[in-house]
C-alpha positions as CSV (number, residue, x, y, z in Angstrom):
1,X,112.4,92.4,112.9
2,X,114.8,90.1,114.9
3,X,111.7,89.2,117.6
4,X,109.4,88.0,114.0
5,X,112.3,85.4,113.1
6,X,113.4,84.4,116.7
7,X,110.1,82.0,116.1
8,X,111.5,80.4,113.1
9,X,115.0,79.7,114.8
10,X,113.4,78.1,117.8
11,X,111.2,76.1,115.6
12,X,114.6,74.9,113.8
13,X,116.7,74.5,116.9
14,X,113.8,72.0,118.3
15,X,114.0,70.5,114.7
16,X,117.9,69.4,115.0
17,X,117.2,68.6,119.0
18,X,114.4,65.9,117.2
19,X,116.7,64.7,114.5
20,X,119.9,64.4,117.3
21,X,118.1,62.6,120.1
22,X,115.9,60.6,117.7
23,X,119.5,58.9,115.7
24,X,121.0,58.7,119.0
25,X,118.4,57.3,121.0
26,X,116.8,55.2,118.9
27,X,119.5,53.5,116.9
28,X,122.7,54.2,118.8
29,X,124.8,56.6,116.7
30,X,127.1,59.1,118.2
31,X,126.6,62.4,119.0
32,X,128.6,63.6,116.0
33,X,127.1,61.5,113.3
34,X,123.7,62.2,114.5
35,X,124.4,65.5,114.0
36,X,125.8,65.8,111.2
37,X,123.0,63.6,109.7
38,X,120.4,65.9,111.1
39,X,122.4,69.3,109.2
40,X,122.4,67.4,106.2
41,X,119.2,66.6,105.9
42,X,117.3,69.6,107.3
43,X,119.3,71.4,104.5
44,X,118.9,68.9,101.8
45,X,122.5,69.3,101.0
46,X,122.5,65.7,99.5
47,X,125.5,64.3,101.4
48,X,126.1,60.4,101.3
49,X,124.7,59.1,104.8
50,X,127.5,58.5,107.5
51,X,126.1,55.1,107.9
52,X,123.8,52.5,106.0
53,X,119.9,53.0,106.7
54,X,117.4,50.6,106.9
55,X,114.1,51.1,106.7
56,X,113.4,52.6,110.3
57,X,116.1,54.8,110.0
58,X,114.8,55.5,106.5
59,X,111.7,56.7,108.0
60,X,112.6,58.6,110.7
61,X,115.0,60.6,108.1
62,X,112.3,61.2,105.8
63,X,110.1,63.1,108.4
64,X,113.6,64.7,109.5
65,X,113.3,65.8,106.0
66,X,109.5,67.3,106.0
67,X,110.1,68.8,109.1
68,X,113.3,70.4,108.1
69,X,111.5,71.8,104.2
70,X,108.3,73.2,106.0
71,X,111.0,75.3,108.5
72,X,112.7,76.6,105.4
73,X,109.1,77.5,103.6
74,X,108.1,78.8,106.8
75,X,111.4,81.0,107.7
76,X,111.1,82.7,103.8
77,X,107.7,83.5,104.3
78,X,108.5,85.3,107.6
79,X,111.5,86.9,106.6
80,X,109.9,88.1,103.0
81,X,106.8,89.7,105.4
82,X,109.4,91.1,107.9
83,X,111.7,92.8,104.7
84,X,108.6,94.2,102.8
85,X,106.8,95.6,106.3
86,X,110.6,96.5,107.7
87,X,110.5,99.9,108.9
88,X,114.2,100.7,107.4
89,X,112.6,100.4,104.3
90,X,109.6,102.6,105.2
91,X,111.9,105.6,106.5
92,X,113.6,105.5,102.9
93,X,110.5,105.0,101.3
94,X,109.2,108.1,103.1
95,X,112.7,109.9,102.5
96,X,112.7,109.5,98.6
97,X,109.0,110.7,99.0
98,X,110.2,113.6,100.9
99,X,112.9,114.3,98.5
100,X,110.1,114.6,95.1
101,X,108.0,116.9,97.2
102,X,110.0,119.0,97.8
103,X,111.3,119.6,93.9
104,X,107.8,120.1,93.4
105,X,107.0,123.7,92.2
106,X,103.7,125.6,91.1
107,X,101.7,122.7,91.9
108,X,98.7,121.3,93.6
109,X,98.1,119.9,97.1
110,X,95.2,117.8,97.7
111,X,94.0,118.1,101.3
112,X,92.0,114.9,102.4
113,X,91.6,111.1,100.2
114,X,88.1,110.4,100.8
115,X,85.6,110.0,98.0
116,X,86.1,113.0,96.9
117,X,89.6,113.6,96.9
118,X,89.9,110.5,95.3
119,X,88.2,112.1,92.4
120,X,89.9,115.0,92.6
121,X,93.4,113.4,92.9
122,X,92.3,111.2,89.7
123,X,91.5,114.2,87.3
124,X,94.6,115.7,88.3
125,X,96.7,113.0,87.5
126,X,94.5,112.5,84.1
127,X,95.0,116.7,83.3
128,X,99.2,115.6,84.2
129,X,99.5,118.2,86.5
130,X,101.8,117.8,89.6
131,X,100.6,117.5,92.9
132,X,100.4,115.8,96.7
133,X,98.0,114.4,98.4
134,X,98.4,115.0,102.5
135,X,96.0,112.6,104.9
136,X,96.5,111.4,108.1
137,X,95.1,108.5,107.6
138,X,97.8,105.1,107.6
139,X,95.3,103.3,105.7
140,X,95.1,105.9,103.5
141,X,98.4,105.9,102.6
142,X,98.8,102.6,101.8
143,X,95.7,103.3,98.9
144,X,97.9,106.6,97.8
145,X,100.8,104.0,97.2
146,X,98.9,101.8,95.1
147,X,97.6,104.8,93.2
148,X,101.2,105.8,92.7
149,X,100.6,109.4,93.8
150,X,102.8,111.9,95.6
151,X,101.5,111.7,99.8
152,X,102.2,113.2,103.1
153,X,100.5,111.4,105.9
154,X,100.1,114.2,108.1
155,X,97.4,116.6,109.5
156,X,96.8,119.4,106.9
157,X,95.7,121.9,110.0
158,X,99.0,121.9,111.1
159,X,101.6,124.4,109.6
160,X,104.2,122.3,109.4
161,X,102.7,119.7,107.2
162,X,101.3,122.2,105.0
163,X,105.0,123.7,104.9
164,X,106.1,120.0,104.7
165,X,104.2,119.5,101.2
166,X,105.3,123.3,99.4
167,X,102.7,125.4,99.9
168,X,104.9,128.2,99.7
169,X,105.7,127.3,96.1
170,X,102.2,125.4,95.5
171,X,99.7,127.0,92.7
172,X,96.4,126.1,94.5
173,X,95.3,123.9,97.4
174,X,91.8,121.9,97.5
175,X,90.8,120.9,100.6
176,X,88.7,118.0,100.5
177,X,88.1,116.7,104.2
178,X,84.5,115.6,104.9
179,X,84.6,117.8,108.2
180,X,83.1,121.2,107.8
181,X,85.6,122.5,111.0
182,X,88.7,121.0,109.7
183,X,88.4,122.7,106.4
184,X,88.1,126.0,107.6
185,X,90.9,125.6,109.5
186,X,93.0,124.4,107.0
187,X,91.8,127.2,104.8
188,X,92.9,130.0,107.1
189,X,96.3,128.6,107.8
190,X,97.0,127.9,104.3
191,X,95.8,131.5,103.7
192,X,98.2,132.8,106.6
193,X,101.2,130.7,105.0
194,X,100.7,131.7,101.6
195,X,98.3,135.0,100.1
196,X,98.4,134.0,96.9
197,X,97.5,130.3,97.0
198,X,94.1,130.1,95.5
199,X,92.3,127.9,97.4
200,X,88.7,125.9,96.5
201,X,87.3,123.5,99.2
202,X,84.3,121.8,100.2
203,X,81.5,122.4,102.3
204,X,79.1,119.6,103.5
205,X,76.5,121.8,105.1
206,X,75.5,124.7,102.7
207,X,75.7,127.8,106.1
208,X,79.2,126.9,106.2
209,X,80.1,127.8,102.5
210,X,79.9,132.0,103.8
211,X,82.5,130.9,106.5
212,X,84.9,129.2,104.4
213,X,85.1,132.4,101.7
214,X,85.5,134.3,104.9
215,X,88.8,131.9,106.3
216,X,90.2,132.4,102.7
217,X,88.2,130.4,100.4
218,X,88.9,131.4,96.8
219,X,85.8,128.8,95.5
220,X,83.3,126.8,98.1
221,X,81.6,123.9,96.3
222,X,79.3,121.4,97.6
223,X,79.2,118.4,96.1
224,X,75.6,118.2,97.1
225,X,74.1,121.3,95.5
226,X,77.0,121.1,92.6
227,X,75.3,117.5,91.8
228,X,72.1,119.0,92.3
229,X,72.4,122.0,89.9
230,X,74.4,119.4,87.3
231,X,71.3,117.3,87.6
232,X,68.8,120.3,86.9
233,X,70.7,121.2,84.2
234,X,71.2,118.0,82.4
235,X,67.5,117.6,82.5
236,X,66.4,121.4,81.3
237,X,68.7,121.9,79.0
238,X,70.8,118.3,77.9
239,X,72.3,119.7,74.8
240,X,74.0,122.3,76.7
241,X,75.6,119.5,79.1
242,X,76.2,117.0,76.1
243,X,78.2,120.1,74.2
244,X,80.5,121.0,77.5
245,X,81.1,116.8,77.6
246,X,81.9,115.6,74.5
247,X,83.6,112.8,75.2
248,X,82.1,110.3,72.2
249,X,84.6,108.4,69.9
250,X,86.0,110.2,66.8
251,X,84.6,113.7,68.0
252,X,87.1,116.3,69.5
253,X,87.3,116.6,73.3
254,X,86.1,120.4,73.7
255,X,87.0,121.7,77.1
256,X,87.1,124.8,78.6
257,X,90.4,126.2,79.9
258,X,91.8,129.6,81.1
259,X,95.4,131.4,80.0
260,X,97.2,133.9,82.2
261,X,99.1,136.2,80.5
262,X,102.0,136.5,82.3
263,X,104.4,139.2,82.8
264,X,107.1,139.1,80.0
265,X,104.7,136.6,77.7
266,X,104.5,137.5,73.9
267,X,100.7,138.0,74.4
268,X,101.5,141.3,76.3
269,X,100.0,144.1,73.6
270,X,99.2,141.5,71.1
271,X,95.2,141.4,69.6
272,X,93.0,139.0,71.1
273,X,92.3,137.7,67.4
274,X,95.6,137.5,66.8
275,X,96.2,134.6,69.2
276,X,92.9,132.9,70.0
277,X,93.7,130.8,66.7
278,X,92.1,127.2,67.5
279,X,89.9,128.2,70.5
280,X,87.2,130.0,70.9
281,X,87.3,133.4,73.7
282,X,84.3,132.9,75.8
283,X,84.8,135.9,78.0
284,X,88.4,137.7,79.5
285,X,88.8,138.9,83.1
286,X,91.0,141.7,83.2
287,X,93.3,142.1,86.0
288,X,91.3,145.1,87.7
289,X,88.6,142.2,87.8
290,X,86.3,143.5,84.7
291,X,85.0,140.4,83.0
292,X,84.7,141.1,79.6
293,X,81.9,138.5,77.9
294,X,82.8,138.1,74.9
295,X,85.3,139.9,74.5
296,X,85.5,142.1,71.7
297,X,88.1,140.8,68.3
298,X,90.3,143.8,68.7
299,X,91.0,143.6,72.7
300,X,94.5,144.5,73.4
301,X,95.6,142.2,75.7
302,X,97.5,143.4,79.4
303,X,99.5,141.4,82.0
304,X,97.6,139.7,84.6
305,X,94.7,139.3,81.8
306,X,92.9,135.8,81.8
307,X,91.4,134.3,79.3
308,X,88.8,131.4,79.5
309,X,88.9,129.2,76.0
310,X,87.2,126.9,74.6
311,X,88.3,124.2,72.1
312,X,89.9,121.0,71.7
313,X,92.7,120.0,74.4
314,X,95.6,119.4,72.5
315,X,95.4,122.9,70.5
316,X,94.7,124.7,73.8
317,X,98.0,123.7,75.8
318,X,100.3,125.1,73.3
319,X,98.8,128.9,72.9
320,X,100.9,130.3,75.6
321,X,104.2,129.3,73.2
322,X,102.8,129.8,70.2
C-alpha cells in the first residue's frame, strides 16, 4: 500500500523543490515566501500572494498550479486503486464470506465455475436455493463476486475446503470440473466426509461415468450425451419436450419436482389423493427403493417416501405445509 503512494509523494516533493527554487532563483524571494507561495498554490488554498506578481511570475505560478492539480488527480486515483485492491479489505471481505458459509445449512455446493457450473450455479440461484460455489481459480472469483454468489477459492479435492464450505451440513454437492480425475476425487472424499450427501457430477469421457458411480456418484451426466439425447428427443417426439418446458407467456410454468416425506410430517399415513391437490403424482419411490408408477389414489403414504409431482411451481412449494 505505502510502496504504491511513495510515487505520488516523490512526485509532490519534486513539485515544491520546482516551485521553491523556481521563486527564489528566478525572482529573488526568500526561502520562506517561496515556500509558502509554492504550499498555497499546489493546494489551491486561495491565499492572497506574499508579494505582487507580474506577469513572469504570473506564469511560472500558473504552471506551479497545473503541476500541483495533476499531482492531486494523480495521488486520488492511486490511493482509490490501492483502497479498493487493499488486502485489509480482502481479508474482511473473505471473513464476512466465511462467516455466511458457515450459517449455511442443508444446502448446495457447487464444485468448479466453468461453463457448466456457471449454469448450474444460475438455476440455483433462479430455484432460490442456498448454496457455494468453491474454485481455485482467482480469476474466478473475481466473476463469483460480480455474480453476487456465495465462493470459496480453494481446491475441492482437499478435505479441508470441502469441510471449509459445510459439507457436513450440505444437502447435495455437484461437481462440475472439466477434468475427469479431479472429479472423481472429489467425489470419493466428499463421499468419505459425508454418506449421505447425494452427489451428481460430470463426466467428459463417457468410460469414466462407471468410475464416478463407483467413487460415490449418486447421478453421472454428460453434458455431451445429455445434449445429445435432449436433441433426439426434441426432434422424435417435440410435443413431449414443449409440454416438460412451458415456459410461453400467460401459460403456467409446469415443472416437475419431488417431496420427501419426512419423519414427523403430516403426510405420514395420510392418502396420496388426499394431498396431491394441485399436482399431478407421476410415480412414488418408496423408501425400500420400489418405484411405484403411477401410483395408485389410495397409497398410504410412509416416512422416507418420495414423491415426484408435476404442476405449476408456486402450488408445488407449499404441499409439504399444507
Amino acid at each position: 500500500m505505502w510502496a504504491a503512494l511513495s510515487i505520488p509523494v516523490l512526485v509532490a516533493l519534486g513539485v515544491v523543490g520546482y516551485g521553491i527554487a523556481g521563486y527564489m532563483a528566478l525572482f529573488g524571494w526568500s526561502f520562506v515566501d517561496a515556500l509558502y507561495m509554492t504550499i498555497t498554490t499546489m493546494t489551491t488554498v486561495g491565499y492572497r500572494e506574499v508579494r505582487p506578481l507580474a506577469t513572469p511570475e504570473r506564469i511560472f505560478t500558473i504552471s506551479l498550479l497545473l503541476l500541483g492539480v495533476s499531482v492531486l488527480l494523480m495521488t486520488l486515483s492511486i490511493a482509490a486503486s490501492v483502497l479498493i485492491d487493499d488486502p485489509i479489505r480482502e481479508r474482511i471481505r473473505r471473513r464476512r464470506m466465511k462467516k455466511r458459509i458457515e450459517g449455511l445449512e442443508g444446502h448446495y455446493i457447487v464444485c468448479g465455475y466453468g461453463r457448466v457450473g456457471r449454469t448450474v450455479a444460475e438455476t440455483l440461484s433462479a430455484e432460490g436455493c442456498s448454496f457455494v460455489v468453491v474454485d481455485r481459480s482467482e480469476e474466478r472469483a473475481s466473476e463469483l463476486r460480480t455474480d453476487g454468489h456465495l465462493y470459496l477459492t480453494g481446491d475441492a479435492t482437499q478435505r479441508e475446503d470441502l469441510l471449509g464450505v459445510g459439507v457436513g451440513r450440505a444437502r447435495a454437492l455437484i461437481s462440475a470440473v472439466d477434468d475427469d480425475a479431479e472429479n472423481i476425487f472429489i467425489t470419493m472424499v466428499a463421499r468419505d466426509l459425508n454418506p449421505r450427501l447425494w452427489i451428481v457430477t460430470r463426466a467428459s469421457q463417457e468410460n469414466t461415468i462407471d468410475r464416478l458411480r463407483t467413487a460415490g456418484a449418486n447421478r453421472v451426466y454428460s453434458p455431451f450425451v445429455t445434449a445429445g439425447h435432449e436433441m433426439a428427443t426434441a426432434a422424435v417426439n417435440p410435443g413431449v419436450v414443449d409440454f416438460l418446458e412451458v415456459r410461453t407467456e400467460g401459460l403456467p410454468a409446469l415443472r416437475l419436482e419431488e417431496l420427501e416425506v419426512e419423519a414427523g410430517s403430516h403426510l405420514v399415513g395420510r392418502r396420496l389423493a388426499e394431498v396431491k391437490r394441485d399436482a399431478h403424482a407421476l410415480a412414488v419411490r418408496r423408501r425400500d427403493g420400489t418405484i411405484l408408477a403411477p401410483p395408485a389414489e389410495g397409497l398410504e403414504l410412509a416416512e422416507g417416501d418420495i414423491l415426484v409431482l408435476l404442476g405449476e411451481r408456486e402450488k408445488l412449494r407449499p404441499m409439504e405445509q399444507a
